[in-house]
RODO-2510 file (C-alpha; in nm, 4 decimals, decimal comma):
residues 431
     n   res          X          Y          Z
     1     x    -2,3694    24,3067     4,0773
     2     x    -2,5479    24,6586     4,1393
     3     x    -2,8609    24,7276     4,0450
     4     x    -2,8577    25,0281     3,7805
     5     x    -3,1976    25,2785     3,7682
     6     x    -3,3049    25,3554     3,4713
     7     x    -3,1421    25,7264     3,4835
     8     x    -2,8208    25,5359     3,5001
     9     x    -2,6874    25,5253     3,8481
    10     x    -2,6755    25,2653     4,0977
    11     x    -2,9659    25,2086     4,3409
    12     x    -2,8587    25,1870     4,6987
    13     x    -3,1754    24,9173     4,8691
    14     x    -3,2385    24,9347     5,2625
    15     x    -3,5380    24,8731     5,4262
    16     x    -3,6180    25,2280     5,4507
    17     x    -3,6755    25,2611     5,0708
    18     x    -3,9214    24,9988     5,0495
    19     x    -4,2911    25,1361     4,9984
    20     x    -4,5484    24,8865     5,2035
    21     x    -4,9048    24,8208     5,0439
    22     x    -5,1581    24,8706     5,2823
    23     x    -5,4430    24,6742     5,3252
    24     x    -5,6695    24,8859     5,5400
    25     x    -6,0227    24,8734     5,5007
    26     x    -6,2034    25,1741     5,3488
    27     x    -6,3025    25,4304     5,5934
    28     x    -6,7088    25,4474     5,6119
    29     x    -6,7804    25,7352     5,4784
    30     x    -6,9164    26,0295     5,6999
    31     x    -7,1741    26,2605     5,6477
    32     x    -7,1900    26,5960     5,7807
    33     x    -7,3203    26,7100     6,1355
    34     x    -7,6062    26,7566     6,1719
    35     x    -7,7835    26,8870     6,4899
    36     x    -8,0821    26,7098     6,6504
    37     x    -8,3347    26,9471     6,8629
    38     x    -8,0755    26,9536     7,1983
    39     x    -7,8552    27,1257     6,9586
    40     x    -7,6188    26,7669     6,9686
    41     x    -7,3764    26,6905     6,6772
    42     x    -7,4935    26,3184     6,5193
    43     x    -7,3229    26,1830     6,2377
    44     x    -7,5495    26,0466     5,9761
    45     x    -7,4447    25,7794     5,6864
    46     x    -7,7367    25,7080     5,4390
    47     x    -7,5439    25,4874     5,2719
    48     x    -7,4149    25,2184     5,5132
    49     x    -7,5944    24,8870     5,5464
    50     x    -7,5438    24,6615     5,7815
    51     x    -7,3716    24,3432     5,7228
    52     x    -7,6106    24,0552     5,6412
    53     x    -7,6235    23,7310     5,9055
    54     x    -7,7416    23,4604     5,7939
    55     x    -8,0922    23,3127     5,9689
    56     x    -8,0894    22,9553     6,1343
    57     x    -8,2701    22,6886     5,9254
    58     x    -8,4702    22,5741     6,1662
    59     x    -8,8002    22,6319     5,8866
    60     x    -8,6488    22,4701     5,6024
    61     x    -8,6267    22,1584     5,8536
    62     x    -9,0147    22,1653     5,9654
    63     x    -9,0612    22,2355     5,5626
    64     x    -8,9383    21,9198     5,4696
    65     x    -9,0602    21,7059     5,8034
    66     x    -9,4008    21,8341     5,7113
    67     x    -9,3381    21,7449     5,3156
    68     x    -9,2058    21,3945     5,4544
    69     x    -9,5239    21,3256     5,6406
    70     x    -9,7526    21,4404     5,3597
    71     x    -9,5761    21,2377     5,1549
    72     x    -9,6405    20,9011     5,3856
    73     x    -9,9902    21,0131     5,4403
    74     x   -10,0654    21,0096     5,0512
    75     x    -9,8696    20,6493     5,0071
    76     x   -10,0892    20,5431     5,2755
    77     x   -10,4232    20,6251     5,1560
    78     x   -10,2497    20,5057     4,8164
    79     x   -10,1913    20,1853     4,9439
    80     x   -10,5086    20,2028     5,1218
    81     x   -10,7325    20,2110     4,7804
    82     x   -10,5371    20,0867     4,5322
    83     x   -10,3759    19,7526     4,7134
    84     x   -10,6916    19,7126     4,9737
    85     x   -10,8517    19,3708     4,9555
    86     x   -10,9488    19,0861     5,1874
    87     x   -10,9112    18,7645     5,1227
    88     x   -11,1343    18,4661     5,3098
    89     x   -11,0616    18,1164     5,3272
    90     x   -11,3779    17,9031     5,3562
    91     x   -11,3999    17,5289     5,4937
    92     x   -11,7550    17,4125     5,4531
    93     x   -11,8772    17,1225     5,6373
    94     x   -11,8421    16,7277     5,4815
    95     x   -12,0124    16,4390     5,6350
    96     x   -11,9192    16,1085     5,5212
    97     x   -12,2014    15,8508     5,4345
    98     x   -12,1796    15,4559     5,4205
    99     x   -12,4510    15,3241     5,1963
   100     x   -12,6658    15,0742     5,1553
   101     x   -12,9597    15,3151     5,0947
   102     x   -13,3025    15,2738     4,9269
   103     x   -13,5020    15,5730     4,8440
   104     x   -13,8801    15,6284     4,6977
   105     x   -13,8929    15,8821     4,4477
   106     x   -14,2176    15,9911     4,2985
   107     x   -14,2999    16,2117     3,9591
   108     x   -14,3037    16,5518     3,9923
   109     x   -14,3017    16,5514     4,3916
   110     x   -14,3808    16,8104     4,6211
   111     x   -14,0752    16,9859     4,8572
   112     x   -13,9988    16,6971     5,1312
   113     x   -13,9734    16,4036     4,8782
   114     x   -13,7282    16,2771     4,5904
   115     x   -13,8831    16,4155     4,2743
   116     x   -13,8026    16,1923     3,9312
   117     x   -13,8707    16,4167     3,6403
   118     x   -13,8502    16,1291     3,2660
   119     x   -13,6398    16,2554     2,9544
   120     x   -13,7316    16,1328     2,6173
   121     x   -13,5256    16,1154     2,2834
   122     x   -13,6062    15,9821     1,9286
   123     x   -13,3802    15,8427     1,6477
   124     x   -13,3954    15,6585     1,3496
   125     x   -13,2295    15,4613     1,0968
   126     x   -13,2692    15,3025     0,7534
   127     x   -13,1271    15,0114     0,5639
   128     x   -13,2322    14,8807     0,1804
   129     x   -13,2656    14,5533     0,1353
   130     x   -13,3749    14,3366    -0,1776
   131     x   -13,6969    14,3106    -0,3053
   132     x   -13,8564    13,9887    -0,4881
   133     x   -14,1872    14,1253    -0,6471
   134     x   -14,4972    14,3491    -0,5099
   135     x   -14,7127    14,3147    -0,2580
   136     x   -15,0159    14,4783    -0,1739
   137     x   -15,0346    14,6405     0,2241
   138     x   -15,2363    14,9079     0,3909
   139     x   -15,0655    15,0772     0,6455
   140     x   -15,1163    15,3387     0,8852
   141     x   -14,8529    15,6366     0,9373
   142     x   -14,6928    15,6569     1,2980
   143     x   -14,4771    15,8908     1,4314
   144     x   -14,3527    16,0314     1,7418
   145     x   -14,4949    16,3169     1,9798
   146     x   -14,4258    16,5137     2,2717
   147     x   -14,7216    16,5662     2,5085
   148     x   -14,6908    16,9149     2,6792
   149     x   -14,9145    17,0362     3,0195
   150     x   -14,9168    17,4007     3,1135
   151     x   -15,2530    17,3093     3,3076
   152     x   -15,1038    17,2779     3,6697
   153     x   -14,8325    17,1203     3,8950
   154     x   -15,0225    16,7879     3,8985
   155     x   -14,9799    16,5085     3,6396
   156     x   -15,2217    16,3770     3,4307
   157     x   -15,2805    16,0035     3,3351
   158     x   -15,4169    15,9685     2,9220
   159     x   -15,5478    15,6574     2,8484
   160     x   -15,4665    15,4081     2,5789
   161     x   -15,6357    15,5354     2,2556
   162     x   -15,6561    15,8959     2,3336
   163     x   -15,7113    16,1388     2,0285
   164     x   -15,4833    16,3951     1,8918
   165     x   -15,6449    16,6026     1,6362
   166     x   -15,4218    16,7747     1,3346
   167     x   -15,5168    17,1077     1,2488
   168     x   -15,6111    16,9637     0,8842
   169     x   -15,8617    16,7349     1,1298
   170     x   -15,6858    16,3987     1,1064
   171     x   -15,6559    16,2047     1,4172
   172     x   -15,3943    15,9801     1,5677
   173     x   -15,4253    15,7973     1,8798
   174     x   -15,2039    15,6460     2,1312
   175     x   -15,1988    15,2812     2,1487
   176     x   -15,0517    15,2687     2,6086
   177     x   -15,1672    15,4846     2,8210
   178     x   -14,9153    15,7530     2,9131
   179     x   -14,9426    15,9911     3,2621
   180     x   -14,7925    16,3629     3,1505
   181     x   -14,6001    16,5012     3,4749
   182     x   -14,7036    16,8372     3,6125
   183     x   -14,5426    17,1916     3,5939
   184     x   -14,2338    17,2266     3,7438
   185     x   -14,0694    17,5587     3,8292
   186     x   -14,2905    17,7225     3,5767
   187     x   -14,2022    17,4682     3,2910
   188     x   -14,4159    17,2624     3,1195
   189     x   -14,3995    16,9195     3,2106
   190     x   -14,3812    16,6534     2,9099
   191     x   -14,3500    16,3162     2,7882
   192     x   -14,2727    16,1296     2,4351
   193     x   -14,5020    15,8879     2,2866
   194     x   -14,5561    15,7032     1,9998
   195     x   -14,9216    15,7844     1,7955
   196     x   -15,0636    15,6076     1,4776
   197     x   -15,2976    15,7240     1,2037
   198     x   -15,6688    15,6268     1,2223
   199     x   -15,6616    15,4933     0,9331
   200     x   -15,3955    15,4083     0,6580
   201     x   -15,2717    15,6125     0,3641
   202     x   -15,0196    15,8787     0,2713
   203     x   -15,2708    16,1291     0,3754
   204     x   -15,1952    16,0986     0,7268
   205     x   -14,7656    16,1235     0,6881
   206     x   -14,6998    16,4672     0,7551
   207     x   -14,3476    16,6439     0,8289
   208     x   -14,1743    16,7647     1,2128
   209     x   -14,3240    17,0059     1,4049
   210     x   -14,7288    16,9552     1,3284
   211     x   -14,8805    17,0767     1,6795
   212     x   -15,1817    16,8563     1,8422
   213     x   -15,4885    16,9068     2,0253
   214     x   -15,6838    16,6965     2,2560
   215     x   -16,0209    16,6284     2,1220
   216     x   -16,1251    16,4874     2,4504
   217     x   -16,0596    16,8177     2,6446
   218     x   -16,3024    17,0227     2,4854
   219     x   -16,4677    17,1981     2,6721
   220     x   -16,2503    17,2221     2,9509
   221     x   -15,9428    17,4274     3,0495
   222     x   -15,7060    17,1677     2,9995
   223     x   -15,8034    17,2024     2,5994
   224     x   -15,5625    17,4990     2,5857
   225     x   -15,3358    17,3644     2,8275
   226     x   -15,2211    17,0371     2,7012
   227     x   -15,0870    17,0092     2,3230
   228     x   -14,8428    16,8112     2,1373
   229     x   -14,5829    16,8555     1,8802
   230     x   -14,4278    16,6141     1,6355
   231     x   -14,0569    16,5404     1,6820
   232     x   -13,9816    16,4411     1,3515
   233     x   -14,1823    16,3495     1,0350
   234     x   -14,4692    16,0628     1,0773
   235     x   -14,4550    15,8798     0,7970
   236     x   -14,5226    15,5281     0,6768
   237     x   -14,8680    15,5442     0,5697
   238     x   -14,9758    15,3704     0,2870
   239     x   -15,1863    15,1937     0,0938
   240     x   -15,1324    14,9417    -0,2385
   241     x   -14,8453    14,7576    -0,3984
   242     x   -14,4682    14,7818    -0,2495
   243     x   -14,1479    14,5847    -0,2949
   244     x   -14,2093    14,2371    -0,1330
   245     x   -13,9389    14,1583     0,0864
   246     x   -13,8476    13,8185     0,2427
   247     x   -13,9086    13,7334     0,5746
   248     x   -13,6060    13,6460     0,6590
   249     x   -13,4279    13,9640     0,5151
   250     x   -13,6780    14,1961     0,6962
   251     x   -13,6368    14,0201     1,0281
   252     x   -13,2336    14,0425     0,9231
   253     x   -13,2851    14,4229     0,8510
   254     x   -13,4986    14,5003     1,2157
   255     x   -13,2312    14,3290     1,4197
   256     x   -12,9621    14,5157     1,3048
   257     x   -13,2014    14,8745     1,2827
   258     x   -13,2656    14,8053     1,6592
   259     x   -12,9340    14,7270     1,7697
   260     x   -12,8315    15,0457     1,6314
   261     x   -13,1032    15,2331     1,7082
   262     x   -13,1091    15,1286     2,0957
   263     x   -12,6936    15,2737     2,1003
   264     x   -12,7752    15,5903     1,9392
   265     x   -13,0937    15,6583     2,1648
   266     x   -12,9059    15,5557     2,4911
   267     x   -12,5949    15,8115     2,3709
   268     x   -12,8838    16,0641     2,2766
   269     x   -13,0141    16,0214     2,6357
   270     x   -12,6650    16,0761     2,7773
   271     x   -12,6031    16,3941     2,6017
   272     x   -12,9757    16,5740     2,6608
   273     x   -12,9209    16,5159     3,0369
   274     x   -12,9410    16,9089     3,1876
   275     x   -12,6354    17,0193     3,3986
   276     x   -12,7123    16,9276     3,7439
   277     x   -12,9270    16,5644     3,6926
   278     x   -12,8315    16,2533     3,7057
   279     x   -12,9577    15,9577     3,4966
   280     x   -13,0656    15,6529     3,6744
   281     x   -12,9092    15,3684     3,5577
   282     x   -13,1580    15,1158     3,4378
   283     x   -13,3833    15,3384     3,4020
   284     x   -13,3914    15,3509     3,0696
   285     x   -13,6872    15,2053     2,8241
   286     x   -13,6746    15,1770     2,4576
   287     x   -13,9115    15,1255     2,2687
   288     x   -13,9471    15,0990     1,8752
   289     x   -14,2121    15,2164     1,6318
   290     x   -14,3436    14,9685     1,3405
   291     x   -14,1373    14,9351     1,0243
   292     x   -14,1857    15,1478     0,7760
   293     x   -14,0972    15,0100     0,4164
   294     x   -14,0417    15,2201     0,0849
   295     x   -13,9395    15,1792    -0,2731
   296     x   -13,5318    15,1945    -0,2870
   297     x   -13,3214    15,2078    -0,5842
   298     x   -13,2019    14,9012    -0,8045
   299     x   -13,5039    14,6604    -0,6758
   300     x   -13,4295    14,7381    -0,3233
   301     x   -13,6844    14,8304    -0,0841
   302     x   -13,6253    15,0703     0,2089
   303     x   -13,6629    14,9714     0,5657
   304     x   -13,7045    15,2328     0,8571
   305     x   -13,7600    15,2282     1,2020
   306     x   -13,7319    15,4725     1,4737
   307     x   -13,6740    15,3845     1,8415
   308     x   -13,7981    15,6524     2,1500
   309     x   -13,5878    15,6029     2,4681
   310     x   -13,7181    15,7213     2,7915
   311     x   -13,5744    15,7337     3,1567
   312     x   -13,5692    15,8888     3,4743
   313     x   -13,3361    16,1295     3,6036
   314     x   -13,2878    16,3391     3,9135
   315     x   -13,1356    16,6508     4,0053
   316     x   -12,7962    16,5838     4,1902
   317     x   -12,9178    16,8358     4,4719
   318     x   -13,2439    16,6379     4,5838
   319     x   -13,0804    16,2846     4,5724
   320     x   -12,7633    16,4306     4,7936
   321     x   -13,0395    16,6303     5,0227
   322     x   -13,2479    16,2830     5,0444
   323     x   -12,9407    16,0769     5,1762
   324     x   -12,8663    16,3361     5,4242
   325     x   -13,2227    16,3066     5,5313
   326     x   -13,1468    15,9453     5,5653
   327     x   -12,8066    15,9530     5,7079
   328     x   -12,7182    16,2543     5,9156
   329     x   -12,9333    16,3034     6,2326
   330     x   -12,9250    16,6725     6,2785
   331     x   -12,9678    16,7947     5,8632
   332     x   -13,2790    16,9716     5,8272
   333     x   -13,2962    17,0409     5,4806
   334     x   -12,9551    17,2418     5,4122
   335     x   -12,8396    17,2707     5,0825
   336     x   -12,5784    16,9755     5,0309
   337     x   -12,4152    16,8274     4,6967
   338     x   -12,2014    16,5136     4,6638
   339     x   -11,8134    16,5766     4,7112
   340     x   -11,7424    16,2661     4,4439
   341     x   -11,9366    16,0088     4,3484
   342     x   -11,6622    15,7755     4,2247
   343     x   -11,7606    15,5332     4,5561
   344     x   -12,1629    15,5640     4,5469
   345     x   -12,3403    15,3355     4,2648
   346     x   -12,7312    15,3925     4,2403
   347     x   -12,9996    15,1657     4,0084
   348     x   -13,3463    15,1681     3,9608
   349     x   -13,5097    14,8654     4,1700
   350     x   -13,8421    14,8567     4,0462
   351     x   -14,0555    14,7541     3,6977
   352     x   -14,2744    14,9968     3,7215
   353     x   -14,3284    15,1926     3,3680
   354     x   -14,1869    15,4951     3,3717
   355     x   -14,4685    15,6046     3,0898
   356     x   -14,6880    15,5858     3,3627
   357     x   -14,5460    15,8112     3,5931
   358     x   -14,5814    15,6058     3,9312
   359     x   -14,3735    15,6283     4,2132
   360     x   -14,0050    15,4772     4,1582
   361     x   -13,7613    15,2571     4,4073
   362     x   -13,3808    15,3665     4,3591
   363     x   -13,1436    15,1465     4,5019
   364     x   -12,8054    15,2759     4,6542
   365     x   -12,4617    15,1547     4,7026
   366     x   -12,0849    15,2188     4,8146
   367     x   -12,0277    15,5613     4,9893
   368     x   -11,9905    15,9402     4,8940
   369     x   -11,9348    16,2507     5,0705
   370     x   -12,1643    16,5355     5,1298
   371     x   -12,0752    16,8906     5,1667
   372     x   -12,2796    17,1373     5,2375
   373     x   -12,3272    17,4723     5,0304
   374     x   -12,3048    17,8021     5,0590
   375     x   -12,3587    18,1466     4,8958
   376     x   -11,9950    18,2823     4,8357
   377     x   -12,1947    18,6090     4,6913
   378     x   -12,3890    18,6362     5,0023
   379     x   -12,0910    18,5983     5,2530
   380     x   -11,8614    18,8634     5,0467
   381     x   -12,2131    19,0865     5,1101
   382     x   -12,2669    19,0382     5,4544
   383     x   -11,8375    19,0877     5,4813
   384     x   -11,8409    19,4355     5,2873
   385     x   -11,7699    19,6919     5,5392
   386     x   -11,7292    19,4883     5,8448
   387     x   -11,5207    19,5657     6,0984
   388     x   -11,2689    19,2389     6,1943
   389     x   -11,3781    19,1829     6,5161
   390     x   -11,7561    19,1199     6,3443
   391     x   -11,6036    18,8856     6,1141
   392     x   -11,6942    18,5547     6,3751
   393     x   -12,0494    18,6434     6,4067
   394     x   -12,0934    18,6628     5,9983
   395     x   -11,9476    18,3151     5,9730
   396     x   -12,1736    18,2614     6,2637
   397     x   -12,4866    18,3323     6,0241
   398     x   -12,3645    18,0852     5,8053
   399     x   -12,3644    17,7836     5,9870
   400     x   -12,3788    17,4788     5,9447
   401     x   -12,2602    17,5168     5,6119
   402     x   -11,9296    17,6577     5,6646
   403     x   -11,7192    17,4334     5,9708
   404     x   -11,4667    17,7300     5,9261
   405     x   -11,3328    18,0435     5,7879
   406     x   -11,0026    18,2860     5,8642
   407     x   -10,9552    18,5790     5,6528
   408     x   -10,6507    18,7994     5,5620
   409     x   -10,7148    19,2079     5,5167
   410     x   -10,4780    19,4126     5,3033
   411     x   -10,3160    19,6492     5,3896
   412     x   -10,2450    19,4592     5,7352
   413     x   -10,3658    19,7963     5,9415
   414     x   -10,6814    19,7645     5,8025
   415     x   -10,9486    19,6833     6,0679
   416     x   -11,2702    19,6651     5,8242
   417     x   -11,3300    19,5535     5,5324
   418     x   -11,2935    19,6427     5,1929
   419     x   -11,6747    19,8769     5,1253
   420     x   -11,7002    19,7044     4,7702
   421     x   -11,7886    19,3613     4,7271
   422     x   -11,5218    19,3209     4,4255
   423     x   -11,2281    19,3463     4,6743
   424     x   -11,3089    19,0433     4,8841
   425     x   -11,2171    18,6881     4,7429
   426     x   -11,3375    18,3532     4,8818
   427     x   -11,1526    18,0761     4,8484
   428     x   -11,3310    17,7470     4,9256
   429     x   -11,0668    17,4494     5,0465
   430     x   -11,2128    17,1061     5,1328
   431     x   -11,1327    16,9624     5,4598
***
């Protein structure tokens, strides 16, 4: 079929009739000549611009090596504060020691030799009992004190029937003679005792806490330097008629008073010994104050005693120190404790009254193991900004109380140690 135009008569196609779209870039423009001085013709476009190129990226490549680096460098100082620490494992030296050992231990004892210092509790107990009738008694109030000196480091002995003076004036007296220890670490050194009324009566029961003088010591500077104090109420004195009890019901009522009496003193003891003493087995005395009797209810009478316990006991530190003495040649005076003590047995191998403050034998037995101490507060001191290589000659300065030490620094490139004492740890493993 022929292709009709639109004025109605056939189109003839050939190559020749076929208009081509060109695709040829748009001349730059062209300015008008212009003459320079030598009179030359130069074109002159003030619009053209020449095509951009693109730069190489060699900067945005330092840029980010240089961001990359700062980067690390802040991690690492990170790393360096927040997650720094050292860490210092500690082995101190152990001995092991075969008893048997006997040591002398003396009251109050000056540095060189096993010090004893006594401890003293008081309890008491009641019971009623039946009564058959009156009877008339005079009795004198007892009670129990606590001698205090403040006078010096030496002990003092105070004979049997020594005064101590009420401040209403009433005296009570001692009926053993006692020896107060000396000052110790700038303590008062004390003792319990037992004193009775000068004469009978209720005027002489009194409550806890009455303070004593020493009538004898007046005068002299030990008057203001040696008191006493009540530990609980005296009491018992009295004079005219009281519930008669039968012998054999008072004797019945003291047996069982003491029995009890000498198991709640010897817990009392147990539980007033100071963190860091010991108390010596069999070194404990009891001793009970007279019966004191009272009206009860529905014809009974009431019986009371009290019991004071007193024993010896010595700091764990100074017995450990004074078998090291004993057993290991080269010791000269380190601090040392016992590793366990589940091997060693001690006892107290001598009669001597403890009231009287004399020198002591203590008997021991079986084996234990000593280590030696150190100052874990001192060593992270000395440590704080060391350098690793100095970390040998600060153990060094320890010995012989540490038989070896390694340490671990973080972070691991770390060649000192942390500069504050809160970033080093010591850990302390036996042998």
């Amino acid at each position: 079929m022929r292709d009709i135009k639109h004025n109605g008569h056939p189109s003839e196609r050939s190559i020749r009739n076929i208009s081509v779209t060109t695709h040829r870039r748009p001349a730059r423009p062209v300015a008008p000549l212009e003459r320079t001085d030598n009179n030359a013709p130069t074109e002159v476009d003030d619009s053209y611009r020449p095509p951009h190129r693109k730069r190489p990226r060699l900067g945005r490549f330092w840029l980010i090596v240089i961001g990359v680096a700062a980067v690390a460098g802040v991690g690492g100082m990170l790393i360096s504060t927040v997650f720094a620490g050292a860490s210092v494992t500690v082995q101190p030296r152990t001995e092991q020691v075969v008893m048997p050992e006997t040591l002398q231990a003396q009251a109050n004892a000056p540095v060189g030799v096993l010090s004893y210092q006594t401890i003293s509790v008081t309890r008491s107990a009641s019971q009623n009992v039946p009564a058959q009738g009156v009877q008339k008694v005079s009795r004198a109030a007892s009670g129990v004190i606590t001698v205090s000196n403040t006078y010096s480091v030496s002990s003092q002995r105070l004979i049997a029937n020594t005064r101590f003076e009420a401040p209403d004036g009433k005296i009570y007296r001692i009926r053993d003679s006692v020896t107060v220890p000396g000052m110790k670490g700038g303590s008062a050194g004390t003792i319990t005792t037992t004193v009775y009324a000068d004469s009978p009566g209720i005027n002489y029961n009194k409550g806890g806490g009455v303070v004593f003088t020493i009538p004898g010591f007046k005068g002299d500077p030990r008057y203001s330097t040696f008191s006493a104090k009540s530990e609980g109420a005296i009491a018992g004195g009295f004079v005219g008629d009281e519930p008669a009890v039968a012998p054999a019901d008072l004797a019945t009522a003291k047996t069982a008073l003491q029995k009890q009496l000498d198991s709640d003193t010897r817990a009392a003891a147990a539980q007033e010994i100071p963190e860091g003493f010991l108390l010596v087995p069999g070194s404990l005395e009891i001793r009970f104050a007279d019966i004191v009797q009272s009206t009860g209810a529905n014809k009974t009478a009431q019986i009371t005693e009290s019991a004071t316990a007193t024993g010896i006991m010595v700091r764990q530190a100074d017995l450990a120190s004074a078998v090291a003495h004993k057993k290991v040649e080269e010791y000269v005076g380190e601090a040392v404790l016992f590793g366990g003590q589940e091997d060693m047995a001690l006892m107290l191998a001598t009669s001597t009254k403890r009231s009287e403050g004399g020198p002591v034998t203590i008997h021991l037995s079986g084996s234990a193991v000593l280590i030696w101490q150190f100052d874990p507060n001192a060593l992270i001191n000395a440590l704080v900004d060391k350098n690793k290589s100095e970390f040998q000659q600060v153990i060094d300065a320890f010995r012989p109380a540490i038989a070896k030490a390694d340490a671990s620094i973080r972070p691991f490139w770390q060649g000192k140690f942390p500069d504050t004492a809160d970033k080093i740890r010591i850990n302390t493993v036996s042998k």
